[in-house]
Structure formats: structure tokens, C-alpha cells
N, C-alpha and C positions, 0 to 999 in steps of 0.2 A: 311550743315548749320554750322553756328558759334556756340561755347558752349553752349553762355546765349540761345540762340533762340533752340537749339535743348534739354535744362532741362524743358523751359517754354514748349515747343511743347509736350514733353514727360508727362507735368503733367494733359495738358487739357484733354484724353480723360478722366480722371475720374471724372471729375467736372460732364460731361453732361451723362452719363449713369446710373447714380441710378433711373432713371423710365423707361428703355425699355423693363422691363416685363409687362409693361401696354400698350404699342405699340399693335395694332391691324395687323394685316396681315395675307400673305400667297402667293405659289404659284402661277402665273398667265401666261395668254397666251399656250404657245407651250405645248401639252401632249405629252412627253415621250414616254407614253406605246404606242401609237398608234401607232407612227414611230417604236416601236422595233418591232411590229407585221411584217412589211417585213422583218425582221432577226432572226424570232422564228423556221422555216424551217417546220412551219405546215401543215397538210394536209387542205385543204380547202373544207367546202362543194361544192358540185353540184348547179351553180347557180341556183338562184330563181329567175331570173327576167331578160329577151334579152332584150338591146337597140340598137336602131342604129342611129347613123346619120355620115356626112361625114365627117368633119375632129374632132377627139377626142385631147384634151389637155392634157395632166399629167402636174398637177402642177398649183398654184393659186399664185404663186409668181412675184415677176417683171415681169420675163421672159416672165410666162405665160400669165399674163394679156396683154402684149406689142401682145403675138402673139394674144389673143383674139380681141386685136383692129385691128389688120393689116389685119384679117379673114374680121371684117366688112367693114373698109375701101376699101377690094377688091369686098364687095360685096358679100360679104357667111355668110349666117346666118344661114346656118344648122353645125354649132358646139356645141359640151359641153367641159366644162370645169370641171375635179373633182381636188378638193383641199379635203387635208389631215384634216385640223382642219376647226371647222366651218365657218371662216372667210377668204376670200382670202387675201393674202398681203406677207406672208412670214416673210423677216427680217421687210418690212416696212408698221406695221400694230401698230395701236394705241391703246388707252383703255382711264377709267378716275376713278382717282382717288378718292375720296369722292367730285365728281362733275366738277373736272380742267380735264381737256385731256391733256394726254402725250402719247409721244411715248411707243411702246414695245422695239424697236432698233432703226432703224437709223432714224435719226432725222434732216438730212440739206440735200440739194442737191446743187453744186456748180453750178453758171452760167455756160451754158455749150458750150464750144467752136466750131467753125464752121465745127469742124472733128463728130459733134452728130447731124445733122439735123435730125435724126428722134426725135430726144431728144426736140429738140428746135422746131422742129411741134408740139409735143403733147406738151411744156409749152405755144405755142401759139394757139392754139384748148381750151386749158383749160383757157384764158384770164390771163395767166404769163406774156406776154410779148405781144407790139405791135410795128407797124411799126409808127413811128411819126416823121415827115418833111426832111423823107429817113434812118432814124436811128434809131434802134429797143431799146426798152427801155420797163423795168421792174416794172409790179406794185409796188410800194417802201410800200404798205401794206405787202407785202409775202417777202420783202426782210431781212436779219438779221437785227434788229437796234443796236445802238452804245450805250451804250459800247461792242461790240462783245464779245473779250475774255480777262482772265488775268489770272496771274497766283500768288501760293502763295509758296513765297520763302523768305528764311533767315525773317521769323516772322512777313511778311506781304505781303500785294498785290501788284502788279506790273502789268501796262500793258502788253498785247502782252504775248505770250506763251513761247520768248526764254529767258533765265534766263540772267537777267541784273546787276541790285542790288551787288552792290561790288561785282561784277568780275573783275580779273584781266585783265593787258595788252596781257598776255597770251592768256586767254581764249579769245578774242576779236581778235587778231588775227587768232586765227585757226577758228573761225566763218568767219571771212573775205577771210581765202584760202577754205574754204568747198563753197562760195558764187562761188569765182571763176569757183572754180572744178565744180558747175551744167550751170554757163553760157557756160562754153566749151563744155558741155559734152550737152547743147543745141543746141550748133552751129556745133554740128557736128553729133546730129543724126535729126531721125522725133521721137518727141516724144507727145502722142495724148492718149483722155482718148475719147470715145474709142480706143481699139486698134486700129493700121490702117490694119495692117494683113503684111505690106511691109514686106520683106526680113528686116532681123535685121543688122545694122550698126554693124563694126568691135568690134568699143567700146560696143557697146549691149553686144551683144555676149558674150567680157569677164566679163560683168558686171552681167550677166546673171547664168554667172556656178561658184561663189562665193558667198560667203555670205555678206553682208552689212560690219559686224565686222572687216573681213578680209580687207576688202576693205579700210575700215576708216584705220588698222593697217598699211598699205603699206605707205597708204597717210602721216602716222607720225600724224593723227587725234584721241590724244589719251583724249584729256579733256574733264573731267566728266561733266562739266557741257553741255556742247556740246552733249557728248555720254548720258548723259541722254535726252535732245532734243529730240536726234533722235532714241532713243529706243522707245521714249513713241509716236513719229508721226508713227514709224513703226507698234505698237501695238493697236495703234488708228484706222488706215488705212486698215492693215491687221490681226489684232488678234495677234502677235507675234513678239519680240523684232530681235535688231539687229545680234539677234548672229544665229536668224534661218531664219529669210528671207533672200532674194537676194540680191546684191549688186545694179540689175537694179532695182528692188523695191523700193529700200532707195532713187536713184537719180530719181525715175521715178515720186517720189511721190511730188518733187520739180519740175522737170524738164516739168513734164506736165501742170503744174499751174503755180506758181507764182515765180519759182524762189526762191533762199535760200536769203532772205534779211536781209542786217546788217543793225543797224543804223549807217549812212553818206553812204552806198553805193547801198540805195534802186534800182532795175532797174525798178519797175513798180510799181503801188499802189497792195494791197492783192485782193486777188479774193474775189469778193462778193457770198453769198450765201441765198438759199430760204432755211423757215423751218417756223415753223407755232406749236402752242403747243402739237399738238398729231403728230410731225413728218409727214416722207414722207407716213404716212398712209394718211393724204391729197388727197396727189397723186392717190395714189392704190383704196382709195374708189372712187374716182370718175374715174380710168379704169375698177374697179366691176361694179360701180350702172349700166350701160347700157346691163349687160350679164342677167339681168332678171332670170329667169328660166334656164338659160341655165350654171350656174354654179352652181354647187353641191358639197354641203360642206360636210364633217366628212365622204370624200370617200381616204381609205387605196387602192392606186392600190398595185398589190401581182402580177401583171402579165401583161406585153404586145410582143405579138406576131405578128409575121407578117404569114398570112395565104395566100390560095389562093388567091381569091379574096380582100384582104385587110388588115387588121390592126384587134385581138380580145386583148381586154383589160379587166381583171379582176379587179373588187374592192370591198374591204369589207365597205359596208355600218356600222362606230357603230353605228347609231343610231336605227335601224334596226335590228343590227347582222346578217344579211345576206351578200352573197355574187353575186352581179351584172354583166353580162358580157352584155361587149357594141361591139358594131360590126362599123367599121369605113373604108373609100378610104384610112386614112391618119391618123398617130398620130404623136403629135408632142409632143416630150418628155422634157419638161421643169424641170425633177427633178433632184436634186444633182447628181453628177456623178455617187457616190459610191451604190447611193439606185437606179439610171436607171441599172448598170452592175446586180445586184442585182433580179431584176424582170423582165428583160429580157433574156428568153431562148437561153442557147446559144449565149450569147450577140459576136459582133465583137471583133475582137481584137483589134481595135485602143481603142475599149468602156474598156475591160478588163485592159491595158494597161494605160489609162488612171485616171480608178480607185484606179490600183495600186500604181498611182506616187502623189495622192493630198492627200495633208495633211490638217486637218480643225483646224480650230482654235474654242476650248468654248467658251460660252460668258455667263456673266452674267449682267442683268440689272435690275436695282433697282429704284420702283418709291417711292420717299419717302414725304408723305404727312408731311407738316407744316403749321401749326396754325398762327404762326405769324412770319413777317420777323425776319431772323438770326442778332443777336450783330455781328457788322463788324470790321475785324480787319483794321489797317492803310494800309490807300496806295487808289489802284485803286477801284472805284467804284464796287457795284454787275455788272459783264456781264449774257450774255445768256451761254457763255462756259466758267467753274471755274477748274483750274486744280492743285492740290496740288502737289508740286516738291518731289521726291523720295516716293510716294506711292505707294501703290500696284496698286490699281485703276487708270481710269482713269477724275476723276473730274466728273463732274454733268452740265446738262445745267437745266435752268431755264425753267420751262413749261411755268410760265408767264409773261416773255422777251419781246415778242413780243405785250403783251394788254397795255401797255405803262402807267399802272396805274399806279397814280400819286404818290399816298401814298401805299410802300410795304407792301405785306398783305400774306395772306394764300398762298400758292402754292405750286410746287411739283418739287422735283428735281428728274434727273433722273440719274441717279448714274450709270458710265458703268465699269466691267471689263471683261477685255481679258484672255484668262488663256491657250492660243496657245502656249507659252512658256513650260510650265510645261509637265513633264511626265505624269503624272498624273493629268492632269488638267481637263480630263470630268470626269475621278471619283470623284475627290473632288469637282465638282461641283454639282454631282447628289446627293452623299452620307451625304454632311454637308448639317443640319438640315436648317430652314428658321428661326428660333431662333438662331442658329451659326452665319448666312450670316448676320443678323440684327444687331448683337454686334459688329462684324468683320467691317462693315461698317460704324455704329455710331462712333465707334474706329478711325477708320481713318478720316470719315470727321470733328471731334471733334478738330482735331488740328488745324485747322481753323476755326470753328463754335462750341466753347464750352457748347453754348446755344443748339445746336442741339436736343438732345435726350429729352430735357427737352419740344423742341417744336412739336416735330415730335408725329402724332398721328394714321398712318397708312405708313407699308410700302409693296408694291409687287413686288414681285421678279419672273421675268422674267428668265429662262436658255432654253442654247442653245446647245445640245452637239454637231453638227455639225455646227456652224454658217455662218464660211464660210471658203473659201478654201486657204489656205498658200501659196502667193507667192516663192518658195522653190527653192534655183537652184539646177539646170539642168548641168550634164557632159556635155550634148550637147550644153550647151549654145545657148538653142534655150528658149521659153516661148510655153506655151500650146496650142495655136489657131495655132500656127506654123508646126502641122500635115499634112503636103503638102497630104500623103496618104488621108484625109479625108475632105481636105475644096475642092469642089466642084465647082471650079468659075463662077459667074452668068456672061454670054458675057457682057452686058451692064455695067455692075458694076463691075469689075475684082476686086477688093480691098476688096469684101464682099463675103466672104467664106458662104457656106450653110452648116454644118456641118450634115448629113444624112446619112442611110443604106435604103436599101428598102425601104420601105416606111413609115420610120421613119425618122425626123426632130428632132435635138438635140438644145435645148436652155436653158442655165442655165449658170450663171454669172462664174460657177465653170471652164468653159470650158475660159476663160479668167485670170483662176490661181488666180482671187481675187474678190472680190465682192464689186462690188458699182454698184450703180443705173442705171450706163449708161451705164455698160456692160451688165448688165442682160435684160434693155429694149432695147438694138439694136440686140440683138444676136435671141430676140424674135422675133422682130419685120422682121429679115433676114431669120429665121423660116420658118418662109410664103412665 
């Protein structure tokens, strides 16, 4: 920032924080203590209660739910599902504020490209998308509306998220060789969200066992304004900035979508995306409503084994405090890597191995209720995604963006940080108070909404100590799913790894090194 703009910037948080000890809140979503109960190393009673049916699910997440549908679409309705906390959904479950619905985490799904048809079946099963006079085309109610995003830099708003606003001829240059460097680096691999599974391109490979930073330092990609860009898309995407994820990571996360676009040298328009006020819990409630009875919430699995004849899975019931054993043909293990190595006996080595190399990134998300719209500073309109330049965080989307009302009113932002960067960043996310988090927060969004604290009348705060898994390189300069020992190829489908031991099926976004939506529901869905 320029002087004046970084004395003004520095004086607003205190205008708007003399009433945030009248602020209501508190912790919400995710319970800690239940997930730490698989790492307490307790002895467990003697169950109290035999189930069985044929195939059992660990896990109530994307992953899980994807396998849940693909059970029924084959035609098998003798499965359960137990999920950890009461609600299936994982990262993509929602809640409501003093009456608005927001997300708990992720909160957009990108249109998704002809490499996710099971993706693009279930947005057309759920009336996402239809086929019209040969060309598939998107409800435009569930699509993002316009203004999408902006951003706030040198003491006001700006469209578009990369920093414009008196930048030099410098900085606009190294934007224009960073555009090139991902169209090449397009045209010379296959680059696909989902993964494809192919054998990795030469350039992969070395992009793969570097770090981002590195990679920008070789290129001579040293400006700040740029290097912040692309820390905050790396920590946006993955939980952590460019100095610990991948080099393939950083290009991967252009190179699969939309390409790095300058102004004068667009190569396509941006990728549009679906999102809706309570996030992709949209989605995930409507892969629950159909499991009826047959998913069971507030179940801790502590244990899954492969036996003679089958699959025996242990779970502690809290609601109950008992402990449940279910007897199954087939489990299919959709939970984190670190917590499957963890409750399976004797797990494989690819699983142990596995668990030893992912790294996760915290998350913290923040629903912050307001009474009335925020005082706006000059420049671009309110969008659905607001992102303040050199903050800790990463900006807020609007929960009520998409109800197109006329006159701005009450609503709820949802306030996210990553904290995969820090050494310490699941402690200090479990340890500082929800009073800390609430000032820390008003603090920072205050430099752009001075009026903030003054209007804000409830905030909840979401954490995540494992949220998801860190794109990290690899010596090997290979990527995670690239385990030749353990993807199993279906004849039909060579390109769709089964990832399995006995008669266990592995599905969880983690086995993809990162977490989004379409890895975790195809990896489910191939499960089965």
C-alpha cells in the first residue's frame, strides 16, 4: 500500500470495535473431542450391540456420500453409512445464522469439465444442468451472479482478484510471462481436475518435487504484488501459501481451469461456478436425504478389520456412549488418511506410508451475522467473494449474493482462514479463545468495513484441525494417486484406479493430495 492509504487503513480497525463485547456467539459445527477419541489409545468396552449388513461406509463426507449413491445406483440397498458428527457433509455442510443459511466451508463448486462425468451426472440427476437444442446448459438460478468478485487494494475496491490499481509496467509484465508460462505448461501436459491418473508429463514431474516459490524464484517471478496473488490462490485452494505447496500445485490450479489471465491477453472468458447461501451443503443434503435410516450420525469408528468371512467395524455411539460392532462383505473406508492408518489393524504399508507423507492444512471459518448493510468504500461494487490485499485471511463471501435483493440488508459473511502455513497453526487455532478469534477478525475486516463491528450482532466460528490435505512435493516428483503398487485397474476403465486391500475400498479426497469437491465425489464414486 501507498503511506496515506496504509495510516488511514491502520486507523480503521478502532473506529469499529468499541461494541464487540456485545457480539453474541460461539463455537459451531466440527467437535474436536470426538475426532480425538481415535487418538486417545483407550481401551474400549465390549460391544453392546451386533450389526450387519453388506457393504458398511466409514465416513459421511463427499467421498462417502458419492459411494452411497453409486451403492444405489448399482442397485444395493443393504448398506450403512456412520458419520462422526450428527450431520453428513464433512468440509461441505451448512448451518444458519440468526435465520440466513451459510456455509460451514466450502461454499462454490466450479462447472465441471468433461474429465468429471460422474460429477456432471449428479449436477444433472439434481436438475443443475440440462441438455437444450444439443448443448448442456446451467440453471442460471444456482449459478454465481455478477458482481462475482473484488478485491480491496491501495484504499479501495477493484474488480477481479489480481491487483491492478497503480501497478507498475513491471508488475504487468511478470503477470504477462507467468500467463505464458501456464499456456505452455498447458500445451504440453494433460492437465484435469479430476485427476486423470496418466503417467505424469516430464514438466509434471519437475513441477511436482519443488515448491511453488522455488519455481516462481528460477522463473525471475519475484513481484509482490504477483507473489501475493499467488500465495493467497495457493492458500485459498489448498490451505497453504507458496512457499509450502508444489510447484504443480501453483500451475495446476490455473492450468486446469481458466488459465492465468492479464488484461489485453485474456485466452478464454473465467470459469463460471455454482454456490447457493449455505454452500455445497446444497449438494451433500440432497446426496443424505435419500440414505434414510441407513446413515448414522454421532458414530466415532475406533476400528475396522478385515475378518474371515468379511469386514468387522467398531464405533462408539456418543449419543449412547456405547460401543457398536457392525459385521459387513465390504467396507468402504472414505475417512482421512491419517484417522484410516490410525483404526485399522495392522494397516498396509502403501496406507502407513501414505499417512506418513500428508500434511493438513487448519482451517478457520467465520459466520459473521450483520444487521445492516456495510458503509462501502470506492471502487467496485459489493461482490459474493470480497478479499482484502495483505491480510491474514482470506476475505468473506456474501451468504446473501445470490437472493438478488434489491435493497442490501441483514446478512452473513463468511469469513475464511487457512492456517496450513504456520507451525503452529492447529494449536493456535484450537487454543485462542472465540473472544480472541472475534476481535482478530473484526480487526482485519475493519480496514475495509469500519462500520463492521458496530453492525455485526452474532458471530460462529467453525475450526478444522485437519481440513484438508497439502499438496506438498514429492522427491519423487510423482503426486499421490500415482501409487502404481495400489491403484488396481478396472479392464473397462484403465484411467480409474480402485484404490483397495482386502476388502477394503479407500475413498477420501486426501488420496488426491488436496481437497475439492470432485476429487472426493469421483474417488467415491470409483469406490464402488
Amino acid at each position: 500500500m501507498k503511506r496515506r492509504h496504509f495510516i488511514a487503513a491502520s486507523a480503521l480497525p478502532m473506529l469499529g470495535c468499541a461494541k464487540s463485547e456485545n457480539i453474541t456467539g460461539g463455537f459451531v459445527g466440527v467437535n474436536p473431542q470426538r475426532g480425538h477419541l481415535v487418538s486417545d489409545n483407550r481401551l474400549w468396552p465390549t460391544p453392546s450391540a451386533l450389526r450387519k449388513t453388506h457393504v458398511l461406509i466409514a465416513g459421511g463426507g463427499v467421498a462417502g456420500l458419492a459411494a452411497a449413491r453409486a451403492l444405489r445406483l448399482k442397485g444395493i440397498d443393504d448398506f450403512a453409512l456412520l458419520e462422526l458428527e450428527d450431520t453428513a457433509g464433512g468440509n461441505s455442510r451448512g448451518a444458519a445464522v440468526n435465520g440466513i443459511a451459510c456455509p460451514l466451508a466450502a461454499h462454490y463448486l466450479p462447472l465441471p469439465s468433461d474429465a468429471a462425468p460422474e460429477v456432471q451426472d449428479l449436477l444433472e440427476e439434481l436438475g443443475l444442468r440440462q441438455r437444450v437444442a444439443g448443448r448442456w446448459q446451467y440453471d442460471e438460478r444456482h449459478l454465481c451472479h455478477s458482481p462475482q468478485e473484488r478485491l480491496f487494494f491501495n484504499g479501495g475496491w477493484q474488480d477481479g482478484l489480481l491487483p491492478l490499481q497503480e501497478v507498475g509496467s513491471e508488475t504487468l509484465a511478470q503477470y504477462q510471462k507467468l500467463s505464458i508460462l501456464v499456456e505452455q505448461a498447458r500445451k504440453a501436459a494433460h492437465w484435469t481436475i479430476p485427476l486423470s491418473h496418466r503417467p505424469l508429463a516430464p514438466l509434471q514431474r519437475a513441477l511436482a518435487a519443488v515448491t511453488f516459490a522455488a519455481y516462481l524464484d528460477r522463473q525471475g517471478l519475484d513481484d509482490r504484488h504477483l507473489r501475493w496473488y499467488l500465495d493467497y490462490c495457493c492458500r485459498d485452494d489448498y490451505g497453504a501459501g507458496i512457499a509450502t505447496v508444489s510447484a504443480w500445485a501453483g500451475i495446476h490450479y490455473f492450468a486446469s481451469r481458466h488459465g492465468f489471465n492479464v488484461p489485453g491477453m485474456e485466452t478464454q472468458e473465467r470459469d463460471s461456478v455454482l454456490t447457493w447461501p449455505e454452500g455445497n451443503a446444497w449438494l451433500t443434503r440432497r446426496l443424505a436425504e435419500p440414505l434414510q435410516e441407513r446413515l448414522h450420525g454421532a458414530r466415532v469408528v475406533v476400528r475396522i478389520a478385515s475378518v474371515k468371512h468379511g469386514v468387522e467395524v467398531d464405533a462408539f455411539n456418543t449419543a449412547t456412549l456405547t460401543l457398536e460392532r457392525w459385521q459387513a462383505q465390504r467396507a468402504i473406508v472414505a475417512l482421512p488418511i491419517f484417522v484410516a492408518a490410525r483404526v485399522i489393524p495392522d494397516a498396509p504399508d502403501f496406507l502407513r506410508q501414505a499417512a506418513a507423507e500428508t500434511r493438513y492444512a487448519p482451517w478457520l471459518v467465520a459466520n459473521i451475522h450483520i444487521d445492516a448493510a456495510l458503509h462501502d468504500r470506492p471502487g467496485a461494487a459489493p461482490s459474493w467473494d470480497n478479499v482484502l490485499y495483505g491480510a491474514p485471511g482470506l476475505g468473506y463471501v456474501d451468504a446473501m449474493h445470490q437472493s438478488l435483493q434489491a435493497v442490501p440488508g441483514a446478512t452473513v459473511l463468511s469469513y475464511y482462514r487457512a492456517l496450513g502455513g504456520l507451525p503452529e497453526g492447529r494449536r493456535l487455532l484450537l487454543q485462542k479463545t472465540w473472544a480472541t478469534w472475534r476481535d482478530d477478525i473484526l480487526a482485519e475486516l475493519s480496514v475495509a468495513h469500519p462500520d463492521l463491528a458496530r453492525k455485526t450482532s452474532r458471530i460462529e466460528i467453525s475450526r478444522y484441525g485437519h481440513a484438508m490435505a497439502i499438496p506438498t512435493p514429492r522427491a519423487s516428483g510423482q503426486l499421490p494417486l500415482h501409487l502404481s503398487s495400489i491403484a488396481h485397474r478396472q479392464p473397462e476403465k484403465s484411467e480409474r484406479p480402485a484404490i483397495s486391500h482386502e476388502r477394503l475400498s479407500f475413498a477420501h479426497s486426501d488420496w488426491a493430495g488436496y481437497s475439492v469437491f470432485e476429487e472426493a465425489f469421483t474417488l467415491g464414486h470409483w469406490a464402488v
